[in-house]
C-alpha positions as CSV (number, residue, x, y, z in Angstrom):
1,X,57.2,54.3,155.1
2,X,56.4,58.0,153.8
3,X,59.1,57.3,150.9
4,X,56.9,54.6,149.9
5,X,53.7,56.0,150.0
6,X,54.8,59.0,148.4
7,X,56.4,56.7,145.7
8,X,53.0,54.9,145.3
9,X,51.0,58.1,145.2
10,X,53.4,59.7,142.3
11,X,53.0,56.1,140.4
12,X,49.2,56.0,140.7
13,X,49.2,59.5,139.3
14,X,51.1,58.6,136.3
15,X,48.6,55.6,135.5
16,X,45.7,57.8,135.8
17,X,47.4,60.6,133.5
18,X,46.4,60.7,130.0
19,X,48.9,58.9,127.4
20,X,50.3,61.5,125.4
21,X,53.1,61.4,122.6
22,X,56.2,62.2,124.1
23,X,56.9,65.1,121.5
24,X,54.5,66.8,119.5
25,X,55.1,67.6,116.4
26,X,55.4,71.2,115.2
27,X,53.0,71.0,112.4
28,X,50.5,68.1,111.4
29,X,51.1,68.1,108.1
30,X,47.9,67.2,105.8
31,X,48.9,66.0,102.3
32,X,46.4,66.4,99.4
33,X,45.7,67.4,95.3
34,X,43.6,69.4,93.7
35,X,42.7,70.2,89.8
36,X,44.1,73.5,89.1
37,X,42.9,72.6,85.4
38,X,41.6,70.1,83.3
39,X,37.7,68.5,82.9
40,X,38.0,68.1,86.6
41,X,39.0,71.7,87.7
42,X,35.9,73.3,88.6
43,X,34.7,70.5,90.9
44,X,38.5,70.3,92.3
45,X,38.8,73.7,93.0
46,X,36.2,75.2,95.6
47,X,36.4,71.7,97.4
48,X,40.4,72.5,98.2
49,X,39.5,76.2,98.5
50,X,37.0,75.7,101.2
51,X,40.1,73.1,102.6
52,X,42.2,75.7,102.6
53,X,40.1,78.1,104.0
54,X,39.9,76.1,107.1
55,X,43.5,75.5,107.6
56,X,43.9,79.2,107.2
57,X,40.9,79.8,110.2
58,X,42.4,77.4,112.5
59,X,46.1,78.4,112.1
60,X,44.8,82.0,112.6
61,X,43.5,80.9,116.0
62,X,46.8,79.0,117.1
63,X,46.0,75.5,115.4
64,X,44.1,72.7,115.6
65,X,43.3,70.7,119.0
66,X,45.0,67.7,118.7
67,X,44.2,65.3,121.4
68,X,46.9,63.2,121.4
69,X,49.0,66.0,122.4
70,X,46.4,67.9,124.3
71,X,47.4,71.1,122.4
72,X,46.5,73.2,119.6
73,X,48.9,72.3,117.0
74,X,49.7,74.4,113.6
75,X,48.4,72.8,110.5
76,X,50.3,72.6,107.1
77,X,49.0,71.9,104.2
78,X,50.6,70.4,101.7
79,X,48.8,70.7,98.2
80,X,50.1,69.6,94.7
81,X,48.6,70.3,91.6
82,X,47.5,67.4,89.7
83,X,45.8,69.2,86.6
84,X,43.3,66.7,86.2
85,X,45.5,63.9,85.3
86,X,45.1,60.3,87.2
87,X,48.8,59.4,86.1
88,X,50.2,62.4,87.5
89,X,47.9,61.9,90.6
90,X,49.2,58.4,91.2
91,X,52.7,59.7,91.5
92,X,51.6,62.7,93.6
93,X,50.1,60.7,96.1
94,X,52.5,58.6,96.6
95,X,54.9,61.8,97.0
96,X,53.1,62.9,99.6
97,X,53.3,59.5,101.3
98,X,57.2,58.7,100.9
99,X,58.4,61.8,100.9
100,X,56.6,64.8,102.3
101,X,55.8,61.6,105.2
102,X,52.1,63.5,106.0
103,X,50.2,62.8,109.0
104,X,46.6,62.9,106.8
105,X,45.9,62.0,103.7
106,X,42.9,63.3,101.9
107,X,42.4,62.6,98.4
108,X,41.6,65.1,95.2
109,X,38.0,65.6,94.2
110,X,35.6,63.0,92.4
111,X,35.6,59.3,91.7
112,X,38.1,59.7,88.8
113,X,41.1,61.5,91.1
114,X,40.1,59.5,94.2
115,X,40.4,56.3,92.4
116,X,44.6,56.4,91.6
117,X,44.8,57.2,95.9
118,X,42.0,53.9,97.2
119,X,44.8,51.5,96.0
120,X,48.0,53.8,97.1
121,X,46.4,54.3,100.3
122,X,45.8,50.8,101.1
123,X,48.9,49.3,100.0
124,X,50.8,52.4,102.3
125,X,48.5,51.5,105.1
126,X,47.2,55.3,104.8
127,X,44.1,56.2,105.8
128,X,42.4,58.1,102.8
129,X,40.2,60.9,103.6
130,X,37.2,60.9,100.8
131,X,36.7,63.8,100.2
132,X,33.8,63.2,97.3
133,X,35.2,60.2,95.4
134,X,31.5,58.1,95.5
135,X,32.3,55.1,93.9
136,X,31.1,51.5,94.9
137,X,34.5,49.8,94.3
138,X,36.0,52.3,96.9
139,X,34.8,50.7,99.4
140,X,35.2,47.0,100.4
141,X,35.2,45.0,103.5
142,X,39.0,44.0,103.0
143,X,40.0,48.4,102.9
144,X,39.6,49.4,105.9
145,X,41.9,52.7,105.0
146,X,39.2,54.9,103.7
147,X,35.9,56.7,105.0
148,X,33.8,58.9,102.8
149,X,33.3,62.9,104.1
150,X,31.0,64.6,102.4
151,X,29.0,63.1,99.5
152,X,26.4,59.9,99.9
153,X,28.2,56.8,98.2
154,X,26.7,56.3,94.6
155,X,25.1,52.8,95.5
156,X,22.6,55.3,97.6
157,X,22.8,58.8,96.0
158,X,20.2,58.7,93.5
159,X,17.6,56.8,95.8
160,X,15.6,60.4,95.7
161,X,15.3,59.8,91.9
162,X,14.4,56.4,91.2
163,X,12.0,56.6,94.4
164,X,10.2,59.5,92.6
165,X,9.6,57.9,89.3
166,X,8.6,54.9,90.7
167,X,6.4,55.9,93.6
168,X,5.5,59.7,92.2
169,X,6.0,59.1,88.3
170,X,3.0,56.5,87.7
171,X,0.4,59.2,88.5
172,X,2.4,62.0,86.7
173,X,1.9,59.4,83.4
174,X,5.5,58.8,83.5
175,X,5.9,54.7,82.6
176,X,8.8,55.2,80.3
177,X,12.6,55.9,81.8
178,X,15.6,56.3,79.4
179,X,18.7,56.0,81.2
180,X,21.8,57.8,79.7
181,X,25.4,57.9,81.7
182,X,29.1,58.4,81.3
183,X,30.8,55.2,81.9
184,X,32.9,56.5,84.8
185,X,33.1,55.3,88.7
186,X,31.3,57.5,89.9
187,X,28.2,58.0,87.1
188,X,28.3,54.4,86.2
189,X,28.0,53.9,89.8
190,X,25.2,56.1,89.8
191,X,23.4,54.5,86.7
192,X,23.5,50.7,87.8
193,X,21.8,52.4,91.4
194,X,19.1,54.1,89.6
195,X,18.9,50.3,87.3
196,X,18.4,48.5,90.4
197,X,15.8,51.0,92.3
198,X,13.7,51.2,89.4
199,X,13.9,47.2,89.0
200,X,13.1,46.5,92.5
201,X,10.6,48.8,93.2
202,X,7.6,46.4,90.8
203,X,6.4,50.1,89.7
204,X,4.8,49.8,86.5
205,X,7.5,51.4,84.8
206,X,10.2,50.5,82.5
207,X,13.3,51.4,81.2
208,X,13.2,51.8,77.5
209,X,17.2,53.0,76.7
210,X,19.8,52.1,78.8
211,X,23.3,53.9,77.2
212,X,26.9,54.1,78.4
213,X,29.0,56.8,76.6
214,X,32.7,57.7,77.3
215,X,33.6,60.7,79.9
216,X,34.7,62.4,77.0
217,X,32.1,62.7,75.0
218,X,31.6,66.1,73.7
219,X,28.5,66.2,71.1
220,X,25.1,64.2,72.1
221,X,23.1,65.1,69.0
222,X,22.6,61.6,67.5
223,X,22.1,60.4,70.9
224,X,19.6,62.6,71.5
225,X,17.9,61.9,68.4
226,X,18.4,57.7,69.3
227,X,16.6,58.6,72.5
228,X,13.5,61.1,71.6
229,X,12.9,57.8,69.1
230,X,12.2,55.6,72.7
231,X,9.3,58.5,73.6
232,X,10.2,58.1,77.1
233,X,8.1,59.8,79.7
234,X,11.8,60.4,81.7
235,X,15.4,60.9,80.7
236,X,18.3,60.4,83.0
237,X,21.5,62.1,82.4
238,X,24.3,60.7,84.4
239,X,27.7,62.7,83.7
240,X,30.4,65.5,85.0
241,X,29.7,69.0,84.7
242,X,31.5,69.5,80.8
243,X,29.1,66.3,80.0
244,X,25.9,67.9,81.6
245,X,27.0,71.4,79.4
246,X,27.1,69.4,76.2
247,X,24.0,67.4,77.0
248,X,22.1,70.1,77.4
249,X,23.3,72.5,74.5
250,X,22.6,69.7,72.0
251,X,19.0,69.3,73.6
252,X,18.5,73.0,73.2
253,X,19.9,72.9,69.8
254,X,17.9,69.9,68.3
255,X,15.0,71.4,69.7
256,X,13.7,68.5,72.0
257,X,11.5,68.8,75.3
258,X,12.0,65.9,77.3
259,X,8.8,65.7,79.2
260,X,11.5,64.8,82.3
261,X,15.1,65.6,82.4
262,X,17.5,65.0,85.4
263,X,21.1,65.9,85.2
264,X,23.4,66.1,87.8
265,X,25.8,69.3,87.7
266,X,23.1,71.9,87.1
267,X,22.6,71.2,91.4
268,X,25.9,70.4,91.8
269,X,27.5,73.3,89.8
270,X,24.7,75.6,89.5
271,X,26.7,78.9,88.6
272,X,28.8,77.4,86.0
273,X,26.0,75.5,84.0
274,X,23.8,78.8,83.8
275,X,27.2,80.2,82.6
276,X,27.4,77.8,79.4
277,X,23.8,76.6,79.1
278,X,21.7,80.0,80.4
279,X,18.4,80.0,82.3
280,X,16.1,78.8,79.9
281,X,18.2,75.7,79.3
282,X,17.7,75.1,83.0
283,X,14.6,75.6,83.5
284,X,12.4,73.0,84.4
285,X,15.2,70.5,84.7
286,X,15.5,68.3,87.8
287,X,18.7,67.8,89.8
288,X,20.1,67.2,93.1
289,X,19.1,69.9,95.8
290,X,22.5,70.8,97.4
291,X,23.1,71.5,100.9
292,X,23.8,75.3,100.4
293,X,20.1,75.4,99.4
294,X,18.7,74.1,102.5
295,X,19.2,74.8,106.6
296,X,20.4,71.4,108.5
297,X,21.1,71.7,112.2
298,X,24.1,72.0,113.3
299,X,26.3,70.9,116.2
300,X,29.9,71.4,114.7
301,X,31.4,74.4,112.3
302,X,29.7,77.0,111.2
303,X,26.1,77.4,110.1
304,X,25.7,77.9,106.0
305,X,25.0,81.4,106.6
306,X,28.4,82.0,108.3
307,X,29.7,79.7,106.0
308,X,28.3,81.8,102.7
309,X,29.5,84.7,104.2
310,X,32.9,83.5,105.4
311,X,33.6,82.3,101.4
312,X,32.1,85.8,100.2
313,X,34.6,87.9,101.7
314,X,37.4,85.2,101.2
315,X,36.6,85.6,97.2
316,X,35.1,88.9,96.6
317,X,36.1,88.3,92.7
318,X,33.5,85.3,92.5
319,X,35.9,83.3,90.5
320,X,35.3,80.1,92.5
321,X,31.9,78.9,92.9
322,X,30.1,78.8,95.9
323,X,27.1,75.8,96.1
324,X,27.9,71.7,96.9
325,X,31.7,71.4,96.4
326,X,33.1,74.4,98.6
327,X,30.4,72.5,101.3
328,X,32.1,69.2,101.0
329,X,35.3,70.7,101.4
330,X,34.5,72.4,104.1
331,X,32.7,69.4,105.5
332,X,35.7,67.5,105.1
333,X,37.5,70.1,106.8
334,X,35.0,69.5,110.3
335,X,35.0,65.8,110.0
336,X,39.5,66.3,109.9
337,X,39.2,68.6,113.1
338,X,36.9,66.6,115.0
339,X,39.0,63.4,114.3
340,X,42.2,64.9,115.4
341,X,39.8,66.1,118.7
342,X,39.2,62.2,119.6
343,X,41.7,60.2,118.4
344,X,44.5,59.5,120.7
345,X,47.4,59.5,118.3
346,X,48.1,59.8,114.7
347,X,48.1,56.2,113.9
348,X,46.2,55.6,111.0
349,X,44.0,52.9,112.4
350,X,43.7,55.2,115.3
351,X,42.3,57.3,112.8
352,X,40.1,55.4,111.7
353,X,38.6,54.4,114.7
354,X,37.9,58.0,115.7
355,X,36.2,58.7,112.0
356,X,34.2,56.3,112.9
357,X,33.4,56.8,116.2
358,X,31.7,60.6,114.7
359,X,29.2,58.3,112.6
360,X,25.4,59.4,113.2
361,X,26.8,61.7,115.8
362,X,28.6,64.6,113.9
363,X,25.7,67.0,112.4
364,X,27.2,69.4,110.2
365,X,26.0,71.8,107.7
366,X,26.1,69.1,105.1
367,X,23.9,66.9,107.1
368,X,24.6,64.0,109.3
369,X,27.6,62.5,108.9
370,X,26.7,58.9,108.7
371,X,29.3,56.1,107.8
372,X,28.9,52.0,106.8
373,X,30.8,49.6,108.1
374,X,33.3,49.6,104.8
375,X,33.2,53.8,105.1
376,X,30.7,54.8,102.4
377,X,28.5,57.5,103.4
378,X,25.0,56.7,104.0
379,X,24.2,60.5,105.8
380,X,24.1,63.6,104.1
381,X,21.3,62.7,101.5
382,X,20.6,65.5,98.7
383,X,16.6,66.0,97.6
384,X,15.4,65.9,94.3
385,X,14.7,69.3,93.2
386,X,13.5,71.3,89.8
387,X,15.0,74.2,88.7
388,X,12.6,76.9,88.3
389,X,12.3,80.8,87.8
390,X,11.6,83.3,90.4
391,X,9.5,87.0,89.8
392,X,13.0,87.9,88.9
393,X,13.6,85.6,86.0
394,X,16.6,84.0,88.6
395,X,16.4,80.2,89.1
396,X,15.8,78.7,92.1
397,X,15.6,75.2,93.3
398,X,12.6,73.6,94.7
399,X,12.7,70.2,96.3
400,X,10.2,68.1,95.3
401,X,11.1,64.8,96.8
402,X,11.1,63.0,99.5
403,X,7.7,64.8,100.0
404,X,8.6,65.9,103.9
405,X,11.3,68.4,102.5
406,X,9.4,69.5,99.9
407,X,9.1,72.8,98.9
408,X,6.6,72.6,95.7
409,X,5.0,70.2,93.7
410,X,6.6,68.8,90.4
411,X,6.0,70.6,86.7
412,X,5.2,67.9,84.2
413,X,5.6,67.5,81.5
414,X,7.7,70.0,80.7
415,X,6.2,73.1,78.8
């Protein structure tokens, strides 16, 4: 009789165990690219810098918690080099699917080297971790392999934009909108948004040029001209980083003063557009306010201070910029750790599910990580902001919109 019960207590104690792997592994091995060159490298690079300097923190401390294993487990990272090139990305990815066999699989930075990994992903059954890859055909309700980390999804990005013209602009005197974008994924994403906000909202605006242009478009001159021959109130310029540069060297060099001027990279890439374009081709112009600029709460990772800190003594020589990308890599870094904290094995649906399960609960320095049901992100909003000079003759950002993060008030038209 006490065989049995013993029996019956050791067998109750099994069920109520957790269900663990039988044998970790000794490494969980996280496959990825990054742009060591190329139109892409200097968004590529701090995003799989500040990926790296994760991995580097956590295997410094012993590993990461895995849960499945209930043990801090080493990470390896295994990188390749795709030098900005979707046909060498293609067969990269799928390297690191067949034959490095990784556990994670997180994709290159932007639309354009996220795109080749969506379908190689989904056709592996991988789940893809987005790292900033926005763009609207991502993201479907028949993929369920994919969740974007760290940037909103483009359908949603430039809400803060179109809101302002249409709700703040009509006041201002702004009733004309020229609309100018790079037809890419990610800023032709971007542009049909903006279209649609701007449409809907019944503001007594209009849009008065409405231009795609290829990626690699290098001088703007005659576009310019074509577009200071609208007289719009407002000029949206939808591109990469080597687009905004262009853009704004030919403005400055045909001697035009768009009243309003938005471009994307001089928020996004602040150091390296002062670089080419200098201050006083910055000033004045509106962008997106990126999360190093502003103080979210936090309840996971480090704050931005520690962050900004951590990245200064990592690269004392200043030769990758610190701003939006190293955030969203770093972001993507938290969201990683805190799946492989909940998820209860390394199954990629598993993984999923636990991604998932962190939506409008995981509060990071980026924001609030905040998922739809296909994976886009619908958290981590950026403000509209202008860039301005201090008493220093320094820009600085201030966020003008939505109004309850607002730091100053608009200048319009531009002086």
């Amino acid at each position: 009789m006490i065989r049995k019960l013993a029996s019956a207590f050791a067998a109750a104690c099994l069920l109520a165990a957790p269900v663990l792997a039988a044998e970790p592994p000794a490494e969980i091995k996280i496959g990825t690219l990054y742009a060591s060159s190329g139109r892409y490298a200097s968004i590529s690079m701090p995003v799989h810098s500040a990926l790296k300097l994760w991995v580097d923190q956590k295997n410094a401390d012993g590993g990461v918690y895995v849960k499945a294993f209930d043990k801090k487990i080493p990470i390896k990272l295994v990188a390749y080099d795709d030098q900005s090139n979707t046909a060498t990305a293609s067969t990269l990815y799928n390297q690191l699917i067949t034959q490095d066999k990784v556990d994670l699989l997180v994709a290159d930075s932007g639309s354009v080297l996220t795109a080749p990994a969506v379908a190689i992903a989904r056709d592996h059954k991988m789940f893809l971790f987005d790292q900033t890859g926005t763009g609207a055909s991502f993201f479907s309700k028949d993929n369920p392999y994919i969740a974007l980390m760290a940037d909103p999804v483009s359908t949603i990005w430039p809400k803060p934009v179109a809101d302002f013209l249409t709700q703040d602009g009509p006041a201002l005197g702004i009733k004309k909108i020229a609309i100018l974008y790079s037809t890419n994924e990610f800023t032709g994403t971007q542009a049909n948004a903006v279209r649609k906000f701007i449409k809907d909202s019944g503001a007594p605006v209009e849009i008065v040029y409405d231009q795609g242009v290829p990626t690699e478009t290098t001088n703007y001159t005659v576009i310019i001209n074509n577009i200071r021959a609208k007289q719009p109130d407002a000029v949206i310029h939808l591109g990469y980083a080597p687009n905004d540069i262009a853009f704004l060297r030919n403005v400055n060099e045909v001697g035009v003063k768009f009243k309003w001027l938005f471009c994307i990279y001089p928020g996004l890439e602040t150091e390296l557009l002062e670089k080419n374009v200098g201050v006083k081709g910055l000033q004045h112009v509106f962008t997106y306010v990126p999360p190093s600029e502003l103080d979210y709460p936090v309840n996971f990772g480090m704050k931005m201070p520690e962050f900004r800190a951590l990245w200064n003594k990592s690269f004392p020589d200043g030769k990758v910029e610190f701003g939006f990308n190293a955030v969203a890599g770093y972001t993507t870094a938290l969201v990683i750790e805190k799946t492989l904290s909940v998820a209860t094995s390394l199954d990629q649906m598993e993984l999923r599910r636990a991604v998932f399960s962190l939506s409008g609960q995981l509060k990071t320095l980026d924001g609030t990580f905040a998922l739809d049901d296909m994976g886009g992100q619908i958290g981590e909003l950026t403000p509209l902001g202008q860039l301005e000079l201090d008493d220093h003759g320094h820009l600085k950002f201030v966020a003008v919109y939505p109004h309850d993060v607002a730091t100053g008030k608009p200048v319009y038209p531009r002086p």
